[in-house]
N, CA and C atoms as an extended XYZ file, in Angstrom:
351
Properties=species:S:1:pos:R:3:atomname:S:1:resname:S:1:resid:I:1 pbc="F F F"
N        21.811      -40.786        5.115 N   UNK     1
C        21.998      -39.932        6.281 CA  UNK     1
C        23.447      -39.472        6.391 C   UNK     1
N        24.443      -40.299        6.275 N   UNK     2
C        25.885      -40.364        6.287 CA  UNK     2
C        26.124      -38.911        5.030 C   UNK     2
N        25.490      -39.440        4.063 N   UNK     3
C        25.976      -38.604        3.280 CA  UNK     3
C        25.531      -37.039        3.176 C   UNK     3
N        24.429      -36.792        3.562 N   UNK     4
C        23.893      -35.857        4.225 CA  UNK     4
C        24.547      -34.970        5.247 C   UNK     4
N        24.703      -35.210        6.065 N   UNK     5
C        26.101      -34.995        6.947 CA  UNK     5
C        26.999      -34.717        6.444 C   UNK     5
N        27.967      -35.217        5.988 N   UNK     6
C        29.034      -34.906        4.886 CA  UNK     6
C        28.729      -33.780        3.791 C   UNK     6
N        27.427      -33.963        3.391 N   UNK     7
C        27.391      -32.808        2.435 CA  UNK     7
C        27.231      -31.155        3.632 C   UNK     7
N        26.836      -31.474        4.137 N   UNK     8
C        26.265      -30.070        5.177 CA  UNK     8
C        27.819      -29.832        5.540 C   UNK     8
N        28.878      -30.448        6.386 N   UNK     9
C        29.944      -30.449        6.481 CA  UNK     9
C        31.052      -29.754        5.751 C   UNK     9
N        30.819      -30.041        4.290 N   UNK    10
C        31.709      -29.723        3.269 CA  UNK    10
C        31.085      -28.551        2.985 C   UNK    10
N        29.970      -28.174        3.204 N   UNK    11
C        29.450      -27.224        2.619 CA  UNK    11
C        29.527      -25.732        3.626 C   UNK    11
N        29.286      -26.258        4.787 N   UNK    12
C        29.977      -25.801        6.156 CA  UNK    12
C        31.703      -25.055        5.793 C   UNK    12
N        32.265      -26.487        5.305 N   UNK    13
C        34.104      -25.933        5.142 CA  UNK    13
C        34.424      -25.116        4.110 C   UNK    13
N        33.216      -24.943        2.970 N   UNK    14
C        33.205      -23.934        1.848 CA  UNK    14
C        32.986      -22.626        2.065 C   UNK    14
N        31.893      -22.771        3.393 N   UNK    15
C        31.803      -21.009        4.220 CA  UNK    15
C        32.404      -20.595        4.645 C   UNK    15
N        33.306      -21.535        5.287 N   UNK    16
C        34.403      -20.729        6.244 CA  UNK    16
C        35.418      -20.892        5.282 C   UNK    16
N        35.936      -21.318        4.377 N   UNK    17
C        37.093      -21.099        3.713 CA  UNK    17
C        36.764      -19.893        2.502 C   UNK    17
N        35.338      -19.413        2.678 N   UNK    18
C        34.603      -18.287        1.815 CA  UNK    18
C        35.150      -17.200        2.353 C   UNK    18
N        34.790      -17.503        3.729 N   UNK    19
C        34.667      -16.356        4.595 CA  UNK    19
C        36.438      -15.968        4.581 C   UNK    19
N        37.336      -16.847        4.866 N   UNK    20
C        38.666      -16.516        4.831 CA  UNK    20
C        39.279      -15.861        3.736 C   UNK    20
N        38.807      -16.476        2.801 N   UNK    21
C        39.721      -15.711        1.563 CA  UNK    21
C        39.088      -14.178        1.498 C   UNK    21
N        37.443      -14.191        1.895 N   UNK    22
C        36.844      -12.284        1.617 CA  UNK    22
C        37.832      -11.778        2.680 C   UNK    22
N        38.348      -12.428        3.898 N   UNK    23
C        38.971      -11.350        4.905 CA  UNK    23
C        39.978      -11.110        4.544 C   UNK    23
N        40.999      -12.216        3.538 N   UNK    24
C        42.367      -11.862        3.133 CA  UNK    24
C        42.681      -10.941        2.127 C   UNK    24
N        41.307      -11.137        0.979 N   UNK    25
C        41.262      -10.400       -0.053 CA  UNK    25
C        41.558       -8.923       -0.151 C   UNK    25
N        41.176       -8.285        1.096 N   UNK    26
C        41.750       -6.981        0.821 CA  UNK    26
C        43.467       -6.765        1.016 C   UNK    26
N        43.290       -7.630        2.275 N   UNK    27
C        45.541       -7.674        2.184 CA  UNK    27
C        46.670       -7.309        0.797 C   UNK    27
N        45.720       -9.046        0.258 N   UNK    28
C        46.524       -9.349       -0.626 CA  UNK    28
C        47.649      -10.142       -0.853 C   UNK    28
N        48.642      -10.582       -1.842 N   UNK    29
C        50.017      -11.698       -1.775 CA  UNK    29
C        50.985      -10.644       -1.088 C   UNK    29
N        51.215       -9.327       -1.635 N   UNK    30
C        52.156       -8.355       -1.350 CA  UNK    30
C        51.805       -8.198        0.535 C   UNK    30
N        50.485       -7.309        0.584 N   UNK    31
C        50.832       -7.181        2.056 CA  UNK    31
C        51.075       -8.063        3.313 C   UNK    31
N        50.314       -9.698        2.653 N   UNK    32
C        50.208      -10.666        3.217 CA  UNK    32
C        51.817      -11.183        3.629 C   UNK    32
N        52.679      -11.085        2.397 N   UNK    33
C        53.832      -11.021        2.694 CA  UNK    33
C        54.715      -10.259        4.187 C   UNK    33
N        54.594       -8.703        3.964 N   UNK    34
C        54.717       -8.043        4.460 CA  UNK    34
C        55.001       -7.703        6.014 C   UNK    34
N        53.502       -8.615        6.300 N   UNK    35
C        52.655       -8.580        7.354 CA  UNK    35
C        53.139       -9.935        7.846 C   UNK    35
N        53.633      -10.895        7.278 N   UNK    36
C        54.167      -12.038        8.045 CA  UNK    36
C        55.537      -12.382        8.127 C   UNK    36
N        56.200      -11.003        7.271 N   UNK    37
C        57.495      -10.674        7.911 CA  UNK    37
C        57.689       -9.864        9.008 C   UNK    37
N        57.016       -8.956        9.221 N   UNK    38
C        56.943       -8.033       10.609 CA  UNK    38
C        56.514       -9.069       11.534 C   UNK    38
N        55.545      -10.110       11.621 N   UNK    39
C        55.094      -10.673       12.756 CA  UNK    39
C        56.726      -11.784       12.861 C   UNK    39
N        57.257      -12.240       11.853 N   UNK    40
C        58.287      -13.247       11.998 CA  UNK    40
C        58.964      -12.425       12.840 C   UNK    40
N        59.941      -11.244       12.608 N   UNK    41
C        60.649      -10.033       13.145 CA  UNK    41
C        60.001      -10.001       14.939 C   UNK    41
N        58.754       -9.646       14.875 N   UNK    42
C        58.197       -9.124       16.459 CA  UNK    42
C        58.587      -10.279       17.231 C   UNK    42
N        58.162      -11.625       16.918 N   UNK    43
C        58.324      -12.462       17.405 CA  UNK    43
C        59.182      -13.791       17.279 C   UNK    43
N        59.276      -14.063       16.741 N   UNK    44
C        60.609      -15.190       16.102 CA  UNK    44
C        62.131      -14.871       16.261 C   UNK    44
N        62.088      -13.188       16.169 N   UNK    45
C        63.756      -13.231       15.682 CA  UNK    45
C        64.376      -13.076       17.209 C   UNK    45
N        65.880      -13.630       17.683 N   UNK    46
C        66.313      -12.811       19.008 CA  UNK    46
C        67.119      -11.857       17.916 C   UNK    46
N        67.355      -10.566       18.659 N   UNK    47
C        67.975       -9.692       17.708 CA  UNK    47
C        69.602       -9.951       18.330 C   UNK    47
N        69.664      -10.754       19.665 N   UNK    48
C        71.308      -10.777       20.165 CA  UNK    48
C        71.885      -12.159       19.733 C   UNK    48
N        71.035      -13.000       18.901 N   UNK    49
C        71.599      -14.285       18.733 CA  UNK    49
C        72.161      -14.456       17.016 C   UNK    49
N        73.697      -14.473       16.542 N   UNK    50
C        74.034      -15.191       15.353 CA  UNK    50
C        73.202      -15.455       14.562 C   UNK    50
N        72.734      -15.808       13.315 N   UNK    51
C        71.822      -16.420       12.642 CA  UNK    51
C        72.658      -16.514       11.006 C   UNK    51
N        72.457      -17.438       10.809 N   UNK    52
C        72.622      -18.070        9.082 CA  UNK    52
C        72.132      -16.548        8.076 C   UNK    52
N        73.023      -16.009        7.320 N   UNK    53
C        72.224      -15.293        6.491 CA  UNK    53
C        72.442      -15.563        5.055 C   UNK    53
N        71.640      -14.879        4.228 N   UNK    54
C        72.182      -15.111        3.206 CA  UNK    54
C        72.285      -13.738        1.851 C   UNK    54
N        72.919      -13.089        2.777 N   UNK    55
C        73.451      -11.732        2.142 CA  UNK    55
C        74.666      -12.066        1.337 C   UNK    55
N        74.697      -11.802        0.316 N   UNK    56
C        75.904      -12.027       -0.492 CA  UNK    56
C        77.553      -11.321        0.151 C   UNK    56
N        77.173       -9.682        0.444 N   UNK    57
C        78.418       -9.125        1.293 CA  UNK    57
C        78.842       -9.640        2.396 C   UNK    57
N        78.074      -10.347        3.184 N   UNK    58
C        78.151      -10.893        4.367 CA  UNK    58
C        78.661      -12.331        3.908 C   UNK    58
N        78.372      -12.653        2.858 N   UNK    59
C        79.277      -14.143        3.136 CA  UNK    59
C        80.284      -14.263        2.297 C   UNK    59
N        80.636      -12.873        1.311 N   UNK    60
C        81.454      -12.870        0.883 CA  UNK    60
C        83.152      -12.275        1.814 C   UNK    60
N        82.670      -12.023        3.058 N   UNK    61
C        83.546      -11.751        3.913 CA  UNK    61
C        83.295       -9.706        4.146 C   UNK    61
N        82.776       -9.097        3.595 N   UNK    62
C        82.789       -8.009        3.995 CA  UNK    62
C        81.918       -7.686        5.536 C   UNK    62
N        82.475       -6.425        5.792 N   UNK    63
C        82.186       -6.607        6.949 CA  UNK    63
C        80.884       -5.446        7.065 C   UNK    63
N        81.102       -4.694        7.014 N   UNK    64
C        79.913       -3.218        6.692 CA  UNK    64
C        78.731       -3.351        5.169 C   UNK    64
N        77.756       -4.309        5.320 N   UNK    65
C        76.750       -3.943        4.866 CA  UNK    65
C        75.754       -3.227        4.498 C   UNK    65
N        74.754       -2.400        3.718 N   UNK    66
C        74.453       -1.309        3.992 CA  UNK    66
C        72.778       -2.429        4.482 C   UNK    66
N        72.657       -3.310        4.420 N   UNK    67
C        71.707       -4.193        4.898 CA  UNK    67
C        71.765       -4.848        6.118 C   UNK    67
N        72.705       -5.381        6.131 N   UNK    68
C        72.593       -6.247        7.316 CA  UNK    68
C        72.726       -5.295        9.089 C   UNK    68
N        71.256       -6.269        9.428 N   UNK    69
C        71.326       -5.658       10.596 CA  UNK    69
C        69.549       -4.349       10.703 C   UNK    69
N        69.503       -4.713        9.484 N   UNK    70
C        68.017       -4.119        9.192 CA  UNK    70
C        66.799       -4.941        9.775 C   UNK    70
N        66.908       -6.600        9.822 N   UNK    71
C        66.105       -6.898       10.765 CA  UNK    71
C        66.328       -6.915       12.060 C   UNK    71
N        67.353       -7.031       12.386 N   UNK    72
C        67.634       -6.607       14.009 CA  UNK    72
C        66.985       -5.938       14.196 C   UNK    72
N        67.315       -4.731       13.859 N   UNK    73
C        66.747       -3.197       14.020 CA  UNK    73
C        65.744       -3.341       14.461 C   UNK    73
N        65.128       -3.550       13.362 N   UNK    74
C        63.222       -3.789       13.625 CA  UNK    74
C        62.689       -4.751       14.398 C   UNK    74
N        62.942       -5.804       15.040 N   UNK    75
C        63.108       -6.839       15.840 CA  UNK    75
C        63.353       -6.040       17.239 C   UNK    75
N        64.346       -4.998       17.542 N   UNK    76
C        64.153       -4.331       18.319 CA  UNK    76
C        62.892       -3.375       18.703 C   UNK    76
N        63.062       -2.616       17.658 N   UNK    77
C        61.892       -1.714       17.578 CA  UNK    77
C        60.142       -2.450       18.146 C   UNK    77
N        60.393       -3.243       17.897 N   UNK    78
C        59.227       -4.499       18.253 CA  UNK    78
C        59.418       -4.468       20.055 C   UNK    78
N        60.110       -4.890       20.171 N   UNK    79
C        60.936       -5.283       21.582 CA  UNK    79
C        60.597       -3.743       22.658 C   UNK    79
N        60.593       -2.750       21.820 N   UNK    80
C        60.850       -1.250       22.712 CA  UNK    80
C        62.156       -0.544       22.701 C   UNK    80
N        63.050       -1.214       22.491 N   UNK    81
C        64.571       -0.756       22.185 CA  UNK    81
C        65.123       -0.150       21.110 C   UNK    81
N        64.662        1.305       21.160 N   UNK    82
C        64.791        1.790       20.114 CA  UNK    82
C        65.934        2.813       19.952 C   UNK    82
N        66.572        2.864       21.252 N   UNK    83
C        67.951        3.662       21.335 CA  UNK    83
C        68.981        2.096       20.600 C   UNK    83
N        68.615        1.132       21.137 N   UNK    84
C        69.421        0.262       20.636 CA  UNK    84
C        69.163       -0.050       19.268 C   UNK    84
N        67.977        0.047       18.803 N   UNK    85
C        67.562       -0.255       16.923 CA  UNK    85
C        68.450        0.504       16.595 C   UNK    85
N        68.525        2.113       16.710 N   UNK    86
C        69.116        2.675       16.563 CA  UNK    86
C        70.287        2.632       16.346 C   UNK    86
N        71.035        2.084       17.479 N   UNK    87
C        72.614        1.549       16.820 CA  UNK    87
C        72.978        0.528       16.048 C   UNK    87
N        72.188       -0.427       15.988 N   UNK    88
C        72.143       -1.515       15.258 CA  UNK    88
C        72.202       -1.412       13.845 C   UNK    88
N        71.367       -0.205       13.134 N   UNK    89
C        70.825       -0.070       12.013 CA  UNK    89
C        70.610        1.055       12.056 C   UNK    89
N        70.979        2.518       11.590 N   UNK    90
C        69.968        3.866       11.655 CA  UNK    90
C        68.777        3.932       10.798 C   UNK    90
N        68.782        2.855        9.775 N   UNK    91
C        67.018        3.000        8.809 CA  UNK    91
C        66.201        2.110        9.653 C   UNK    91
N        66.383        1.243       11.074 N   UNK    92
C        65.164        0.431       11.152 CA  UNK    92
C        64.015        1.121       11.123 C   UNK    92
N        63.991        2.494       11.709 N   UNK    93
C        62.939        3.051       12.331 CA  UNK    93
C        62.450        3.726       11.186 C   UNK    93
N        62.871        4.449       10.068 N   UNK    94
C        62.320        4.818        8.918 CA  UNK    94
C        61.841        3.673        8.183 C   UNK    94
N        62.521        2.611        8.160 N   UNK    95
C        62.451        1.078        7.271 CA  UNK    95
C        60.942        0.739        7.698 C   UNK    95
N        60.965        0.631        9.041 N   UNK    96
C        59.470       -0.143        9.898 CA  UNK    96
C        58.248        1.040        9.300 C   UNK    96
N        58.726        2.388        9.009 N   UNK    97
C        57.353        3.175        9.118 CA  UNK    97
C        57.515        3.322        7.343 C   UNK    97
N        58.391        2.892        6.894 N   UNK    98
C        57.839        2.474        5.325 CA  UNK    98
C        57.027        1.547        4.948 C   UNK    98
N        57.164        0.633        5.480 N   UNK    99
C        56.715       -1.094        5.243 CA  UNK    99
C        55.351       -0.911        5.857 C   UNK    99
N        55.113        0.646        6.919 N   UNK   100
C        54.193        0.323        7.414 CA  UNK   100
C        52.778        0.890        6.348 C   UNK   100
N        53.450        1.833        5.853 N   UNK   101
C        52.842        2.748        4.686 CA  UNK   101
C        52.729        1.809        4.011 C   UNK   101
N        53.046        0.996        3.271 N   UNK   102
C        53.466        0.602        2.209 CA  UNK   102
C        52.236       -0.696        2.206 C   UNK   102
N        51.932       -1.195        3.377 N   UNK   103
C        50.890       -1.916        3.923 CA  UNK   103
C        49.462       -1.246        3.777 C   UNK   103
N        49.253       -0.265        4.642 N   UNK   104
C        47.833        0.178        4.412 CA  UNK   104
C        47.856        0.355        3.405 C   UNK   104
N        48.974        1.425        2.558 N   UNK   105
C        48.225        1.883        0.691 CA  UNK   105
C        48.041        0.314        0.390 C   UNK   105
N        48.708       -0.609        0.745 N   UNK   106
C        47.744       -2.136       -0.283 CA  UNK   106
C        46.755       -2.041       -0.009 C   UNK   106
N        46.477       -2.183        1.404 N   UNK   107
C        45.009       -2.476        1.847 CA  UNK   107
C        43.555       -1.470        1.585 C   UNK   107
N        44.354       -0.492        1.745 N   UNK   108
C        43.362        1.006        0.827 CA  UNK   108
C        42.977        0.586       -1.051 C   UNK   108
N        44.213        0.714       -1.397 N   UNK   109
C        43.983        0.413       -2.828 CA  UNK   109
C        43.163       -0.903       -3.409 C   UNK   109
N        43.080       -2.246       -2.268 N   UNK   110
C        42.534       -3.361       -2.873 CA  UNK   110
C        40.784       -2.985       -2.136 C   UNK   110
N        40.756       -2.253       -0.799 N   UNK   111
C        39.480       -2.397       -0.506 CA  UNK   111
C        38.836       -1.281       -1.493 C   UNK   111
N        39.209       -0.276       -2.436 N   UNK   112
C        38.895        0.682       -3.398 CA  UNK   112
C        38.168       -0.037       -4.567 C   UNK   112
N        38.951       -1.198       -4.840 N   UNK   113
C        38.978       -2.167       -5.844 CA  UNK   113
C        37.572       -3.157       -5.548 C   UNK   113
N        37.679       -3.493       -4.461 N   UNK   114
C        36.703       -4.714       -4.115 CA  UNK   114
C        35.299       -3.892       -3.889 C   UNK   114
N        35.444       -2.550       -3.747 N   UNK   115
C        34.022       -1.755       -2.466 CA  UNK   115
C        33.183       -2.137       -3.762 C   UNK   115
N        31.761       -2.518       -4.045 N   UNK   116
C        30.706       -2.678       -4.582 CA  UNK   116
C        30.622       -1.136       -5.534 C   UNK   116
N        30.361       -1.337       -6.604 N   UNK   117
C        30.212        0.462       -7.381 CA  UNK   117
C        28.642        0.446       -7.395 C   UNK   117
């Protein structure tokens, strides 16, 4: 009986871990990436607080990056502050609607791939 149970169980955790990977499968490693850097950005980052980086110009003492300050940006842009992204960074707002492109064509191109012929 015990084992019975256990088998229905496991077999149970094989559907739903079925079911997870068909929903991720169209994403992908790339957009999956992507997509959990924008959510880190929307939510995780303060865009007014210091943070550890690890930009080479930036810790080599220069001061004008042509990077840094690109997640701010977008961290704003998240926020609604987009006169301020704006000063922060002038590519956040082109940067965010690249990454955003750059997302669906994965998700277009892998569900092309997966659709049944």
């Amino acid at each position: 009986m015990i084992n019975r149970i256990s088998n229905i169980k496991s077999i149970q955790n094989e559907n739903l871990i079925n079911k997870i990977f068909n929903f991720i499968k169209p994403i992908g490693f790339e957009g999956f990436i992507w997509i959990a850097s924008l959510v880190y950005l929307a939510f995780l980052v303060n865009p007014y607080e210091s943070h550890l980086t690890i930009c080479p110009l930036s810790n080599l003492g220069f001061e004008h990056c042509p990077g840094c300050g690109l997640g701010n940006s977008i961290a704003l842009i998240f926020r609604g502050q987009f006169s301020q992204s704006f000063n922060t960074h002038i590519l956040g707002i082109p940067a965010l609607l690249i990454i955003l492109n750059r997302i669906f064509a994965i998700i277009n191109f892998n569900l092309k791939k997966i659709k049944p012929q």
